[in-house]
C-alpha positions as CSV (number, residue, x, y, z in Angstrom):
1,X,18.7,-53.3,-61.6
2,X,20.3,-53.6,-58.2
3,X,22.0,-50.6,-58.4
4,X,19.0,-48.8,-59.7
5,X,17.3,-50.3,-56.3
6,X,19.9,-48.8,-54.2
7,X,19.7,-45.5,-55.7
8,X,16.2,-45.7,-55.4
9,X,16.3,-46.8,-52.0
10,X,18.9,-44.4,-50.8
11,X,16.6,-41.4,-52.1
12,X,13.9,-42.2,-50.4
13,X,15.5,-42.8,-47.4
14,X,17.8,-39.0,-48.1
15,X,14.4,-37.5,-48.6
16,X,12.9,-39.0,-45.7
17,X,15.8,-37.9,-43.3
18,X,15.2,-34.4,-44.9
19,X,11.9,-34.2,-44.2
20,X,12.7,-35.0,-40.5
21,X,15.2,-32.5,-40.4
22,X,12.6,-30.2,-41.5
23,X,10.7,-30.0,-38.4
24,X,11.2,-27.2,-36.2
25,X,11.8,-28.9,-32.6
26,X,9.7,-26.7,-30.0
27,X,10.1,-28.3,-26.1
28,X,6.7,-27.8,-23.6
29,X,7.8,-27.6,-20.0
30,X,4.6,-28.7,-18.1
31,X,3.5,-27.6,-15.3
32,X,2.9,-31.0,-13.4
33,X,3.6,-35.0,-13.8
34,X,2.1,-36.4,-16.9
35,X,-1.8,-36.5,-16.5
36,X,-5.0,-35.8,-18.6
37,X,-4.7,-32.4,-16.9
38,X,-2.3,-32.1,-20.2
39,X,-4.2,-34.3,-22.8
40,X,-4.4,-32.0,-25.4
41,X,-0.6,-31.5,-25.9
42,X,-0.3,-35.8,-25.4
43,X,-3.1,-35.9,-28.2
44,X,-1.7,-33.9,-30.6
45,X,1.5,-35.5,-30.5
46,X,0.4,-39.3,-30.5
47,X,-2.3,-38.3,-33.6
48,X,0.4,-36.2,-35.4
49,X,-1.4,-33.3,-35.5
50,X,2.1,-31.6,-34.8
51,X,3.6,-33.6,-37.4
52,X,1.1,-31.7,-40.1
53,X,2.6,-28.7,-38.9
54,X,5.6,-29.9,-39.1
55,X,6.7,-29.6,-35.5
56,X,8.9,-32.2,-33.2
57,X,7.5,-31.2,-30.1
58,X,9.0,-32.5,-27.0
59,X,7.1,-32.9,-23.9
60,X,8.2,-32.7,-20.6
61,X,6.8,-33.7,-17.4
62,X,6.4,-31.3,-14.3
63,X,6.7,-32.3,-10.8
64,X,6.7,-30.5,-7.6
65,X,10.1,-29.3,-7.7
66,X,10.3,-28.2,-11.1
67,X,8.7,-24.6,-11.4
68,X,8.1,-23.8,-15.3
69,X,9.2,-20.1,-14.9
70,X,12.7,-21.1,-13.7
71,X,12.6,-24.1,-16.6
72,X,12.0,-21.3,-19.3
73,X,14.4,-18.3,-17.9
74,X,17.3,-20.8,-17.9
75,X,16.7,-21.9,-21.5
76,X,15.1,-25.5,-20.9
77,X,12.2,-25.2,-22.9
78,X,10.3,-22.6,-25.4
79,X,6.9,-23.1,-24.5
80,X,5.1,-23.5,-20.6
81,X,2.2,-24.4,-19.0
82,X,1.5,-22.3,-15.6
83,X,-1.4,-20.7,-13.9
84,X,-1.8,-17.2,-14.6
85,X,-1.0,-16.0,-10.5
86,X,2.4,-17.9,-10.8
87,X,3.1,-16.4,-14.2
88,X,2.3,-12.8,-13.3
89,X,4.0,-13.1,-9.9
90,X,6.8,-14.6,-12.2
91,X,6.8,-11.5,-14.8
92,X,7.2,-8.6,-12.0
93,X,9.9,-10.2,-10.6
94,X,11.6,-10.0,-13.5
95,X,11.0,-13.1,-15.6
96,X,9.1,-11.8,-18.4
97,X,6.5,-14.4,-19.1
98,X,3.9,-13.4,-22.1
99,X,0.2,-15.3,-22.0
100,X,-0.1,-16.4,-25.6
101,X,-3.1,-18.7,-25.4
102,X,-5.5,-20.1,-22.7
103,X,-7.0,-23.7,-23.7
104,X,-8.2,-24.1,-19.7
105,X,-11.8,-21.5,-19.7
106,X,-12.9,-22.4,-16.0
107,X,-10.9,-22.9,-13.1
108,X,-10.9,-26.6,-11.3
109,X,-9.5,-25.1,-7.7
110,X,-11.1,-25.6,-4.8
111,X,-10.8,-25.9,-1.1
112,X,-12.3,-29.4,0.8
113,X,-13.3,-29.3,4.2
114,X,-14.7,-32.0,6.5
115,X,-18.6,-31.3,7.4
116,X,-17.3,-32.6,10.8
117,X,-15.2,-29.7,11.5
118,X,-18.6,-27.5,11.3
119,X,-17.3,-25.0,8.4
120,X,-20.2,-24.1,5.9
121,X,-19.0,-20.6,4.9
122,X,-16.1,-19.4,4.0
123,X,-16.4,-16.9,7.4
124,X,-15.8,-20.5,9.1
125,X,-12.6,-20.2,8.2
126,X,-11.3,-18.2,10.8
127,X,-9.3,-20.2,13.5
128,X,-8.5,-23.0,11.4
129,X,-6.1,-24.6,9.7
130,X,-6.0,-24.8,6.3
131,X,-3.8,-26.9,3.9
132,X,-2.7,-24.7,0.9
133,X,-0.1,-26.0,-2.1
134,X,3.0,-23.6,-2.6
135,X,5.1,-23.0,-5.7
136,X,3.0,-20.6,-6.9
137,X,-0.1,-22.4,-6.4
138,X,-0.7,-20.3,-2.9
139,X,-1.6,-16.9,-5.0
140,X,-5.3,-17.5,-5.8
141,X,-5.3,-18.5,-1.9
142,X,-3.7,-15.8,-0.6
143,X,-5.8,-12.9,-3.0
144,X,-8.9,-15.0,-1.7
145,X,-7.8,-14.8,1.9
146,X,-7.0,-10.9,1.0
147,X,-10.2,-10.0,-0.4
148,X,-12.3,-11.6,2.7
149,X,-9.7,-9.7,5.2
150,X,-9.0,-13.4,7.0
151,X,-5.0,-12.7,7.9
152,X,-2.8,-15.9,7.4
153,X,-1.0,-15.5,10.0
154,X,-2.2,-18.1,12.2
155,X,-4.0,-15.6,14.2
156,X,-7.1,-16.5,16.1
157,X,-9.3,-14.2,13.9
158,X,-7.2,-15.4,11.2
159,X,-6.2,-19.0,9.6
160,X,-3.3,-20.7,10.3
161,X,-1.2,-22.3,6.9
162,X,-0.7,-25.9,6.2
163,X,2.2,-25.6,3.6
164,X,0.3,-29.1,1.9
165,X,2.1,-31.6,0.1
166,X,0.7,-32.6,-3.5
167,X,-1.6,-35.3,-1.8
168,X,-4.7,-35.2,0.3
169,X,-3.1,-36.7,4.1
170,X,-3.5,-34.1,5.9
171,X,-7.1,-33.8,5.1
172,X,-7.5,-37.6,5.7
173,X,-5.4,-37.4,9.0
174,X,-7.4,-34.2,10.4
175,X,-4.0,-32.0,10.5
176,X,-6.0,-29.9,8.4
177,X,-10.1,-28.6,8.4
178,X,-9.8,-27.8,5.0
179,X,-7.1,-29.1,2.1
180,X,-6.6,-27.8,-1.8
181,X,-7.8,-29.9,-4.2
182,X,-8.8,-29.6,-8.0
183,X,-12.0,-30.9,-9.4
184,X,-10.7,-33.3,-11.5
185,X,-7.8,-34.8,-9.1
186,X,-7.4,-34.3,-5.5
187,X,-10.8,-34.3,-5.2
188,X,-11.4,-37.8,-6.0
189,X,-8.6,-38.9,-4.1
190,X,-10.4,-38.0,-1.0
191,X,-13.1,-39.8,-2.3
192,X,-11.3,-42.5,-3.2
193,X,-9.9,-43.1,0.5
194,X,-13.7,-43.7,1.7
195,X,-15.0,-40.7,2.6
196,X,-18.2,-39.9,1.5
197,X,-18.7,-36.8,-0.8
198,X,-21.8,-36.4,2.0
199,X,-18.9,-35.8,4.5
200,X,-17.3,-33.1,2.5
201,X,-17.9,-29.3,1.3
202,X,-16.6,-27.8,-1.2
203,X,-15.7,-24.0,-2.1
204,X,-14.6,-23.7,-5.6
205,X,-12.8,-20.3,-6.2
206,X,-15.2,-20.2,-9.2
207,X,-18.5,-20.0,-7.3
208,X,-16.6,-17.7,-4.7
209,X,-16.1,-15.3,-7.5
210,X,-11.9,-15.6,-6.9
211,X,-11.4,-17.7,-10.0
212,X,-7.8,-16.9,-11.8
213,X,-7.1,-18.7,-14.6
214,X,-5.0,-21.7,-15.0
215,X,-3.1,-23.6,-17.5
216,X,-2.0,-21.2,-20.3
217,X,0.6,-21.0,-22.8
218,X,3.4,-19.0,-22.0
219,X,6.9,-18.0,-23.3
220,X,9.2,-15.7,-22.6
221,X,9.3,-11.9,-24.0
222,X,11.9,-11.3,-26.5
223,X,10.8,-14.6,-28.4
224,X,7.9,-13.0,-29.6
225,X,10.2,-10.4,-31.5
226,X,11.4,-13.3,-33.8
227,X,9.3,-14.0,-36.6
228,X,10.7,-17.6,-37.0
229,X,9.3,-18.6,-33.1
230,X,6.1,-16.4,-33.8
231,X,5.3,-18.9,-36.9
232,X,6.1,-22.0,-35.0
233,X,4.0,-20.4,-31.7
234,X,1.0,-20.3,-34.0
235,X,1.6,-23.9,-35.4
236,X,2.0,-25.2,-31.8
237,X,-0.8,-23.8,-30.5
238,X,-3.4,-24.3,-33.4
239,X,-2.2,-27.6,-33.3
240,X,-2.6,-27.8,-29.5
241,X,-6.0,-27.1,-29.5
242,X,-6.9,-29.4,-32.1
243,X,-5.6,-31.9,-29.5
244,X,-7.5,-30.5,-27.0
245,X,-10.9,-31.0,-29.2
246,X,-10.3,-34.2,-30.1
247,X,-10.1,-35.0,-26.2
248,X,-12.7,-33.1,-25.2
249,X,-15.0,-35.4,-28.0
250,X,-13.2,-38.3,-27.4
251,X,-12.3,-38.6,-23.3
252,X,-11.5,-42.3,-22.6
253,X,-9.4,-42.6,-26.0
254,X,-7.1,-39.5,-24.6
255,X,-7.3,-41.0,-21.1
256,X,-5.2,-43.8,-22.8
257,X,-2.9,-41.8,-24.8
258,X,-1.8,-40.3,-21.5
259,X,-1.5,-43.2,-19.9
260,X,1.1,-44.5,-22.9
261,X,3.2,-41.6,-22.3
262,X,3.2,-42.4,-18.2
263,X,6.9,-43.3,-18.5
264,X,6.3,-43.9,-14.1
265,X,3.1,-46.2,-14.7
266,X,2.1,-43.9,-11.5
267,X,-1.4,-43.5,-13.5
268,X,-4.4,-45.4,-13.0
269,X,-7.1,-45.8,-16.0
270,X,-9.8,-45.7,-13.7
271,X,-8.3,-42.4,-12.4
272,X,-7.4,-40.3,-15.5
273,X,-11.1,-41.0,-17.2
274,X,-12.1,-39.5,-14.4
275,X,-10.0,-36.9,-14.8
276,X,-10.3,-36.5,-18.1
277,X,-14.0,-36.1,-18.0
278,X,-13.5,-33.0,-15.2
279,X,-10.8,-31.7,-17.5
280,X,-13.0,-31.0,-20.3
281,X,-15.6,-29.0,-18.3
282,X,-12.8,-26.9,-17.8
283,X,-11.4,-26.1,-21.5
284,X,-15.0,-26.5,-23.0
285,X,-15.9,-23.4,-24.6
286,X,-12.2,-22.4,-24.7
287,X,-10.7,-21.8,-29.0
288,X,-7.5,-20.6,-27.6
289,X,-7.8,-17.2,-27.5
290,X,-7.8,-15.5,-24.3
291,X,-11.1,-13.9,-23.0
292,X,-9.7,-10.7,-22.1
293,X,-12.5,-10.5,-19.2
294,X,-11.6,-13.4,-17.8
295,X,-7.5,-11.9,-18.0
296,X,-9.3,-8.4,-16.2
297,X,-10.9,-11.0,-13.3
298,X,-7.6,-12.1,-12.9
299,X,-5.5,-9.5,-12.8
300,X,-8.0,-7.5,-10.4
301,X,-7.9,-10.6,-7.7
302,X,-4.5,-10.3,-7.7
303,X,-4.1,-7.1,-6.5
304,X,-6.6,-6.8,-4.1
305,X,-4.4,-8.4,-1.6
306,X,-4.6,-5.8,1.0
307,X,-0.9,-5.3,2.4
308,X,0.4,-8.3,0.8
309,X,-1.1,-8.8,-2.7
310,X,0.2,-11.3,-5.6
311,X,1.3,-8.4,-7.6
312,X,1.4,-4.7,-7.1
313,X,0.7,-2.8,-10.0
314,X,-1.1,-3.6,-13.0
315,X,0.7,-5.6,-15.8
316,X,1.9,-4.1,-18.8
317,X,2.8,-6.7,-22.0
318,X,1.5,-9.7,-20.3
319,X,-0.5,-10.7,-23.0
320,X,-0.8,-11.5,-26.6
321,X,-3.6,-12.0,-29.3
322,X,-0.6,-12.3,-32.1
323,X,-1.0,-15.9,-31.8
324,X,-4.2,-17.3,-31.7
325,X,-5.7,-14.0,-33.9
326,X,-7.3,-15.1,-37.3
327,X,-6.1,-19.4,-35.8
């Protein structure tokens, strides 16, 4: 009887470690530090919605020396999350990044000035200082910038360029009229520091008709040639997105997920359900699939940069409906 138990137990435990082995591991390079700017992908892991599809996905964190193009070129992960500008930049010079889904539908990106400084149009810009992130981020600033023919030079017709740090001090110590900020983060970190959102205005890139899209899916080129990583693309994103609608419907439950998979306890509750409720404004409406409009706004912001513009000719192969068509 024992040895009938054993067996019994052994087999279970064999099939078991087969079944594990039977996952295809697929590693996400985020773009920034663990947030519910990424809830969907924490979702879907915690309530194993890659597990039914029989993935292992591993997630890793972003930060603000870690740029997902480099992460993917040199073989760190399979899958990333980036804004369209930094991925396009990324592609013509020779990374070959392909967009193969777009959970995020609106854009969160915004400039916040101080009413104080006496800006209320974006014509107010010229002769100040403005605090604008890098690494990649600076694109949609710089086609904005382009389009309004305000030169970045520091000129006095112009604006002169904070390179700003991922924080809000230089807004908050007046080095700065105007800072970047998202709607669901920086934002409120400004707010949080007591000052009044009846001190502050806003110019969101959407309103200004500058919008480019952010947080996509992305991998590289010649992956999409194997039909092995195409199958497993299609599980992790239809997967993804079910993560993704399950935070949408349920905010403060993937506020806490995200929180659990904090490994620096950085995070504040009070903080991401904020953020988590801004975050689904911006991939409401969103299956996926992306709106090749939306791709056409993009693309056409980029390169009207003037003398300087994001890209410089229009991108070929950048995209990919392979994915997400018939999800």
């Amino acid at each position: 009887m024992k040895k009938i138990l054993a067996l019994t137990l052994g087999l279970a435990m064999g099939l078991a470690s087969s079944a594990a082995l039977a996952k295809d591991k697929l590693v996400l390079q985020l773009k920034w530090v663990t947030q519910a700017q990424f809830a969907g992908y924490y979702v879907a892991k915690d309530k194993g919605f890659y597990d039914a599809v029989d993935l292992d996905v591993e997630i890793k964190p972003g930060g603000p020396d870690i740029a997902p193009a480099q992460v993917i070129a040199g073989g760190g992960a399979d899958v990333v999350i980036d804004w369209m500008p930094s991925a396009l930049a990324s592609r013509e010079k020779g990374v070959p990044l392909v967009n193969i889904a777009q959970p995020f539908k609106s854009s969160g990106m915004m400039l916040t000035c101080l009413k104080e400084s006496g800006i209320k149009t974006p014509e107010d810009f010229r002769g100040r200082t403005l605090g604008v992130w890098f690494f990649g981020n600076e694109y949609p600033f710089l086609s904005w910038m382009s389009q309004l023919n305000i030169p970045t030079d520091g000129s006095e017709n112009g604006v002169k360029v904070l390179k700003q740090g991922f924080n809000v001090d230089p807004l908050l110590q007046k080095q700065a009229d105007c800072i970047s900020t998202m709607t669901y983060n920086e934002y409120w970190q400004v707010i949080d520091a007591g000052i009044s959102a009846d001190d502050l205005i806003t110019f969101k890139y959407e309103d200004q008709g500058v919008a480019t899209l952010e947080d996509g899916i992305y991998v590289m080129e010649a992956d999409l040639d194997d039909e092995k990583k195409v199958d497993m693309f299609k599980r992790f994103v239809k997967a993804s997105m079910q993560g993704w609608k399950y935070a949408e419907e349920n905010p403060d439950e993937a506020a806490e997920i995200v929180l659990e998979n904090d490994a620096t306890g950085a995070q504040t509750e009070k903080h991401q359900k904020r953020m988590m409720g801004e975050i689904a404004k911006l991939t409401a409406g969103s299956d996926g699939s992306l709106d090749m409009a939306d791709y056409d706004r993009t693309v056409k912001s980029l390169l009207s940069g003037g003398s300087d513009p994001v890209i410089s000719k229009e991108p070929v192969g950048a995209t990919t409906d392979k994915i997400t068509s018939g999800m």
